[in-house]
PADOSE-811778 format. One line per field, with one value per residue (C-alpha): residue in three letters; x, z, y. Coordinates in pm, 1 decimal. Layout:
% residues N
aa <- c(ALA,...) $
px <- c(X,...) $
pz <- c(Z,...) $
py <- c(Y,...) $
END
This chain:
% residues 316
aa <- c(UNK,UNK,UNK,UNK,UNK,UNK,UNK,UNK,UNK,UNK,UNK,UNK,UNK,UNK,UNK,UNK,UNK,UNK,UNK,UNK,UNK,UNK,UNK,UNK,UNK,UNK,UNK,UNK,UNK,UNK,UNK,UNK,UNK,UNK,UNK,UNK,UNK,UNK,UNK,UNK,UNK,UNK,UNK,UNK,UNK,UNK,UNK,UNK,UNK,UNK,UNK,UNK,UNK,UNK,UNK,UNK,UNK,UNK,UNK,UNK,UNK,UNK,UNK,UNK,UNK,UNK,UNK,UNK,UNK,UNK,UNK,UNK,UNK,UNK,UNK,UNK,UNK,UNK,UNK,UNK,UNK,UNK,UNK,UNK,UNK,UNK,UNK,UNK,UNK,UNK,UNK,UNK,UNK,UNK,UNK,UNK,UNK,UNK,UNK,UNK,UNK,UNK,UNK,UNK,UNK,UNK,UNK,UNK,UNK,UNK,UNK,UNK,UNK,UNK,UNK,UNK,UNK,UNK,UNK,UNK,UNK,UNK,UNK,UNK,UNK,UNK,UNK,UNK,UNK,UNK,UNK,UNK,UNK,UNK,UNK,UNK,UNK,UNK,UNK,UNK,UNK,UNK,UNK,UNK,UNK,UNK,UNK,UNK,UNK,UNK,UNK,UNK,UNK,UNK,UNK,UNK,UNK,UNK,UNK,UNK,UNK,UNK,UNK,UNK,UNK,UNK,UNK,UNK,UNK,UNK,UNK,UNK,UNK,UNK,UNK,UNK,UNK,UNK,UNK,UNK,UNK,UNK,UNK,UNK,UNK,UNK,UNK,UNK,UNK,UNK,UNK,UNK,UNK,UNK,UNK,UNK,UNK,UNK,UNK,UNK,UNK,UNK,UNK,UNK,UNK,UNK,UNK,UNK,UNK,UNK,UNK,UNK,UNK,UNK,UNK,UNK,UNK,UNK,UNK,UNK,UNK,UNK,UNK,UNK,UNK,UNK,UNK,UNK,UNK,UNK,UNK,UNK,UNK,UNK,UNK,UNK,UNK,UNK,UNK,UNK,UNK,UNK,UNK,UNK,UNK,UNK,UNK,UNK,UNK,UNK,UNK,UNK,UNK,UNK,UNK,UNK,UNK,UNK,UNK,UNK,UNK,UNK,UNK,UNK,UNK,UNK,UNK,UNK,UNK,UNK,UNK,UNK,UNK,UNK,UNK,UNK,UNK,UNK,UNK,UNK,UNK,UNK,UNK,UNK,UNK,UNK,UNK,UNK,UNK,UNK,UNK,UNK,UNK,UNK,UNK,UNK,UNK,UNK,UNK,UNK,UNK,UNK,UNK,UNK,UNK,UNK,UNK,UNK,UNK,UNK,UNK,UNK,UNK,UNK,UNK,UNK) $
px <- c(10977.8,10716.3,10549.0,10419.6,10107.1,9964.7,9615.0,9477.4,9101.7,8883.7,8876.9,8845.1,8715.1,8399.0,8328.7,8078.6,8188.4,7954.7,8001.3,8329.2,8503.7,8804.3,8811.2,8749.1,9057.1,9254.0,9168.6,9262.5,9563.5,9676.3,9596.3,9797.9,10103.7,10069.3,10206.3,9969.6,10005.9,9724.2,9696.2,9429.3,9441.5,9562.2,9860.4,10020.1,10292.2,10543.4,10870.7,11161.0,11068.8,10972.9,10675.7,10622.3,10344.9,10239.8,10147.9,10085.7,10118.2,9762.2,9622.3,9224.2,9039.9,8668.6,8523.2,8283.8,8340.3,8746.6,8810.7,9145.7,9447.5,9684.1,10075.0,10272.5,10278.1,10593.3,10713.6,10816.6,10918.1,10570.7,10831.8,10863.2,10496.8,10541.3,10115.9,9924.1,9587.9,9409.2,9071.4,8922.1,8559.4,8448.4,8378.2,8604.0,8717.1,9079.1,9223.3,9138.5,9338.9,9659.3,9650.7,9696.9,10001.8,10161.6,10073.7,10165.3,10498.2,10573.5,10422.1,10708.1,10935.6,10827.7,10560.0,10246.6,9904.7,9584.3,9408.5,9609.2,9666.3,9666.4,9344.3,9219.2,9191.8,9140.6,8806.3,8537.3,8314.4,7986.2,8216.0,8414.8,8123.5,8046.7,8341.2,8060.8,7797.2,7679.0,7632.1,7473.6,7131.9,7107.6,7272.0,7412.5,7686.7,7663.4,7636.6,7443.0,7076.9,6904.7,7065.4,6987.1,6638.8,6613.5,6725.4,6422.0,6175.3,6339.3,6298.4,6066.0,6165.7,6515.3,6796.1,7006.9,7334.3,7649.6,7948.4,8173.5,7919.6,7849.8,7568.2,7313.6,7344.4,7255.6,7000.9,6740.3,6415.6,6259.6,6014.8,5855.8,5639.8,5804.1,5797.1,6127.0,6305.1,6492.3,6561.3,6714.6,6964.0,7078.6,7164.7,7320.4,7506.0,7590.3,7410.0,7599.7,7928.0,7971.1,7940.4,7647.1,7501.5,7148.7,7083.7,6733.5,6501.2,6560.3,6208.2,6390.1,6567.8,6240.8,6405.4,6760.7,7060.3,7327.3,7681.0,7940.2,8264.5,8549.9,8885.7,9187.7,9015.6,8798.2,8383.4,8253.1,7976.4,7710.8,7635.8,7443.6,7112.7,7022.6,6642.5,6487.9,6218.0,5881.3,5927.1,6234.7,6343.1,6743.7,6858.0,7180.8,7223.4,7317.1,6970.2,6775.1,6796.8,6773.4,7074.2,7000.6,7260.6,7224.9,7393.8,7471.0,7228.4,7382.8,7335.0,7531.3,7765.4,7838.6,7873.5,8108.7,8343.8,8314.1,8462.1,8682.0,8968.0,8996.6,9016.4,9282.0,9487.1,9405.7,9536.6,9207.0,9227.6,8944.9,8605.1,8247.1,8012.1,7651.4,7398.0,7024.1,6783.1,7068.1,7258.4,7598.1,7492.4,7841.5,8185.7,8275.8,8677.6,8783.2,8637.5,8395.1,8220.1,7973.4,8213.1,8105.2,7790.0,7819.4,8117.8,7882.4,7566.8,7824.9,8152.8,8323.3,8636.2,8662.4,8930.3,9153.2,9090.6,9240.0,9508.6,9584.7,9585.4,9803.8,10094.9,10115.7,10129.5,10434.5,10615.1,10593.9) $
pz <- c(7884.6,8066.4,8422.7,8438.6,8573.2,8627.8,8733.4,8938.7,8771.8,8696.8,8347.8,8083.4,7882.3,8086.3,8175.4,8130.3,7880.4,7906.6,8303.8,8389.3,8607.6,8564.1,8209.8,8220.2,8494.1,8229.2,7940.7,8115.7,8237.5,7888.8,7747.2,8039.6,7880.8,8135.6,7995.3,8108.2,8234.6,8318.2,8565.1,8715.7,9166.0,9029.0,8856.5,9208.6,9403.0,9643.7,9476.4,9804.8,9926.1,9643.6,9551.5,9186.0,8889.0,8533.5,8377.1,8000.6,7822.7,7769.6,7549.4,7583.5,7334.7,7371.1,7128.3,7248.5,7035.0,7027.0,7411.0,7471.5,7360.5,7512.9,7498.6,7552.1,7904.1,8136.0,8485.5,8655.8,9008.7,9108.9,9184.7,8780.6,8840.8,8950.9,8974.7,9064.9,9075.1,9293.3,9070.4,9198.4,9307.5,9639.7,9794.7,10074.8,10140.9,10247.3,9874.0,9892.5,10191.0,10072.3,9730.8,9977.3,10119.4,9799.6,9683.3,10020.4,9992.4,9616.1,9799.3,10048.5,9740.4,9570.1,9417.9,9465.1,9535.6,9489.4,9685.5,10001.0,10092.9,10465.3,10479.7,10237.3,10506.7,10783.4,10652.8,10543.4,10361.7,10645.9,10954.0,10847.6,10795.3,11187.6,11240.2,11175.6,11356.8,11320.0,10935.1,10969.0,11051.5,11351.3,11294.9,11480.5,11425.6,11571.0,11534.1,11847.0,11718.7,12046.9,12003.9,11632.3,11711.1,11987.4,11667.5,11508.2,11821.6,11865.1,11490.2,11382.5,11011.1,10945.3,10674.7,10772.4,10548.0,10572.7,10551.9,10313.0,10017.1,9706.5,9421.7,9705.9,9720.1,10038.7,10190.4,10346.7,10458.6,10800.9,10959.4,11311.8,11331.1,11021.1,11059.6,10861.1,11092.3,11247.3,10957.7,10815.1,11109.0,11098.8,10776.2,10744.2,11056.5,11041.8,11362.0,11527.8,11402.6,11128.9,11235.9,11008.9,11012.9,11053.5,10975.8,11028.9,10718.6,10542.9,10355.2,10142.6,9909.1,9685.4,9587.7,9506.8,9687.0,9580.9,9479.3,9598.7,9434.0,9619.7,9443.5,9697.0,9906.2,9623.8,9606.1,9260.3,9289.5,9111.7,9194.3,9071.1,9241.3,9186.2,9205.3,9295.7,9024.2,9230.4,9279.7,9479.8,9785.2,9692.8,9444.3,9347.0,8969.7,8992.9,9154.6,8881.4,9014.9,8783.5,8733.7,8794.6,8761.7,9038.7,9224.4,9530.0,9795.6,10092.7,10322.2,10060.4,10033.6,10432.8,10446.3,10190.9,10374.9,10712.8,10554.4,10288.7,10489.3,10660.1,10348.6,10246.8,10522.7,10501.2,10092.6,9996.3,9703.4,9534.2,9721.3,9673.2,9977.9,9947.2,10142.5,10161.0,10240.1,10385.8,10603.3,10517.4,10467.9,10342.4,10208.3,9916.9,9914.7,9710.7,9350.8,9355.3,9034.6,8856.2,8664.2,8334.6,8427.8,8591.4,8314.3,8055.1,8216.2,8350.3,8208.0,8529.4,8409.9,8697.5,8534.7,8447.4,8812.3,8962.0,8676.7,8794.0,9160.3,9107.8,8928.0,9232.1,9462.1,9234.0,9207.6,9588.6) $
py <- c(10516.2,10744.0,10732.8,10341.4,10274.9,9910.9,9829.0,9553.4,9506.5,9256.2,9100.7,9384.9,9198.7,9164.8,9525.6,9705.4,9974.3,10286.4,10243.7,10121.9,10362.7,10202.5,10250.6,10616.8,10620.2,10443.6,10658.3,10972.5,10824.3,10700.5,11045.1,11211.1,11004.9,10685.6,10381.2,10116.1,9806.7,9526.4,9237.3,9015.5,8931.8,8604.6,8730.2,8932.6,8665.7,8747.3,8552.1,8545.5,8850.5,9030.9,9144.4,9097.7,9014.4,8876.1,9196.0,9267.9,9629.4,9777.6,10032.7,10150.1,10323.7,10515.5,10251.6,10006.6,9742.2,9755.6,9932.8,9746.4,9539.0,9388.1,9318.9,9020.0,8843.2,8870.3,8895.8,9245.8,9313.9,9576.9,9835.6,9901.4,10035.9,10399.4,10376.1,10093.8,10133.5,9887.4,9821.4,9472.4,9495.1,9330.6,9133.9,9197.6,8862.8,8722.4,8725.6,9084.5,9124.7,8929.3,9153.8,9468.0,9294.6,9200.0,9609.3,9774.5,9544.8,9760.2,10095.6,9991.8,9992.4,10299.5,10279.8,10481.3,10263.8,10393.0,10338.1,10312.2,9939.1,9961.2,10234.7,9947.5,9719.4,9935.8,10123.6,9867.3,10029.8,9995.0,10030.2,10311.4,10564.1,10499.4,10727.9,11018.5,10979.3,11281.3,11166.0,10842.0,10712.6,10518.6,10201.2,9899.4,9680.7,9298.3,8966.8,8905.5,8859.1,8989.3,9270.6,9316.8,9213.6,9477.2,9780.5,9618.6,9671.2,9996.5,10204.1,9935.7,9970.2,9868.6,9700.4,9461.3,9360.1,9202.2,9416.8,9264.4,9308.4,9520.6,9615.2,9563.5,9182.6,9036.4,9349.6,9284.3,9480.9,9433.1,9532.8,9444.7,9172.6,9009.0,8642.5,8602.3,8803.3,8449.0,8296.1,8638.7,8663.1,8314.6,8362.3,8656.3,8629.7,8295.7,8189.8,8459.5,8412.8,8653.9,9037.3,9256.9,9618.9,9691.7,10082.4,10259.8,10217.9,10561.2,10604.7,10910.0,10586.1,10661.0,10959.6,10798.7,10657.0,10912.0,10846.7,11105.6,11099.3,11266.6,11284.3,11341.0,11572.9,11741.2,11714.0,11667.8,11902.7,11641.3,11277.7,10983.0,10934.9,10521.6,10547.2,10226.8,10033.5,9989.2,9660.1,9712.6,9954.2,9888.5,10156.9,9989.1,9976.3,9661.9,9554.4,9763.8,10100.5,10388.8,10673.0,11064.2,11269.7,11547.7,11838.1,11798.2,12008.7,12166.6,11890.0,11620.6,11902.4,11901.8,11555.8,11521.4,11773.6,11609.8,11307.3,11447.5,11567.6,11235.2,11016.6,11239.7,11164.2,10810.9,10824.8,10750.4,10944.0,10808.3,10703.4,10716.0,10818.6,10669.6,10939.4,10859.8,11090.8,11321.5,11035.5,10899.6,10516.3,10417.7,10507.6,10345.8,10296.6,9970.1,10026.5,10340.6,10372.3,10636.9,10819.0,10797.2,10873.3,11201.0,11286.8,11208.1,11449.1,11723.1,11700.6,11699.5,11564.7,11320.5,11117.7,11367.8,11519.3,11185.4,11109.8,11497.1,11370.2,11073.1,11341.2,11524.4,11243.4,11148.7,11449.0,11486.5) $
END
């Protein structure tokens, strides 16, 4: 049997297939001589101390209308994994955190989780990027509306948006004067009881929100600008933004390295940084797509770079 590597994803049979990142990881990782191994956050348990999981043999293909099949369902201890690649897409919510214990219980076993389960939890994907400020736009991070309202006075033109989100859901615009403004911060914060981020309104998103992809240390020297429609100021794809691929200027570029070395450390060895007009907005760290993408413009390889990664990890 060769290296095992088992993935925690959503269901593959609902992906999209020219985008999926984790089907690019998968395909360069099966090439690379990976067997593969498949599981949903339902099929992790803990079984008297062990941390186990239905899994089921997997084999992808580069064919959109046949990309996978599957083997027959059994148990296995995680342990059996020498890989797991941790796959689910937010939100962020508490099942999320009890998959990182059942993982970092196998990583405690052996096995090598990517990403990290503890740097999982401890870098949410808003809050972490406030560990460089000298990245970011001005931001705040609160639950107290008269405080949040007060950011507002202050720069005027600002986003507010929860932090456990993804694809954009949930963001709002606001700016002063707006006579939503109360009924915006009760919801989103829950009449105060749920924390958010409001950030400066960075007028530079009509040129793209670009995705950074940073593999164990490494810059990949283009990213995916998500341009928003006119209708829209969000430039997630999944709100209707539009793809560029791009090289990174010199400014992306120094971003990237003030946070690269630190997700290293972390083992973060794959992430996504989001930069908007030359500010570091946020740090992608659970499921960072765009791969295909920029493979598919550039031929960066990103796959292989991480499948590379993950063997050196391993014979470390």
């Amino acid at each position: 049997m060769g290296t095992s590597l088992g993935v925690v994803m959503d269901p593959i049979q609902s992906i999209n297939f020219k985008k999926d990142s984790t089907l690019a990881i998968l395909l360069a990782a099966q090439n690379d001589g990976f067997d593969l191994f498949y599981m949903e956050q339902r099929d992790l348990f803990i079984e008297d101390g062990a941390p186990k999981a239905q899994l089921r043999a997997l084999r992808v293909f580069n064919d959109p209308a046949h990309w996978f099949e599957l083997g027959e369902s059994r148990v296995a201890p995680l342990e059996e994994m020498d890989v797991l690649l941790m796959r689910k897409d937010p939100p962020f919510d508490s099942e999320f955190i009890y998959s990182t214990y059942i993982l970092e219980a196998a990583e405690r076993r052996g096995s090598l989780v990517v990403n990290k389960p503890q740097s999982l939890r401890d870098c949410n994907e808003k809050v972490f990027a406030t560990h460089f400020p000298q990245c970011t736009p001005p931001l705040l991070v609160s639950r107290d509306q008269d405080r949040l309202k007060a950011f507002l006075s202050t720069h005027q033109d600002v986003v507010y948006k929860p932090l456990d989100g993804m694809g954009g859901t949930s963001i709002f615009r606001v700016t002063a004067g707006d006579q939503n403004l109360n009924v915006i911060l009760e919801t989103l914060t829950n009449y105060g009881r749920q924390t958010i981020m409001a950030q400066k309104f960075l007028p530079e998103i009509t040129q793209g929100d670009k995705r950074i992809l940073v593999v164990n240390g490494e810059v990949i020297p283009y990213c995916l600008a998500r341009i928003p429609t006119d209708s829209d100021f969000r430039g997630n794809l999944a709100a209707g933004g539009r793809g560029v691929v791009q090289p990174l200027n010199e400014r992306d570029l120094w971003i990237a390295q003030q946070v690269a070395p630190s997700l290293k450390e972390r083992g973060l060895i794959f992430v996504g940084l989001d930069v908007i007009g030359g500010y570091l907005t946020e740090i992608n760290v659970t499921s960072p797509t765009c791969i295909r993408e920029i493979d598919h413009a550039e031929n960066t390889r990103i796959g292989e770079k991480l499948v590379a990664a993950i063997r050196g990890r391993l014979s470390r």
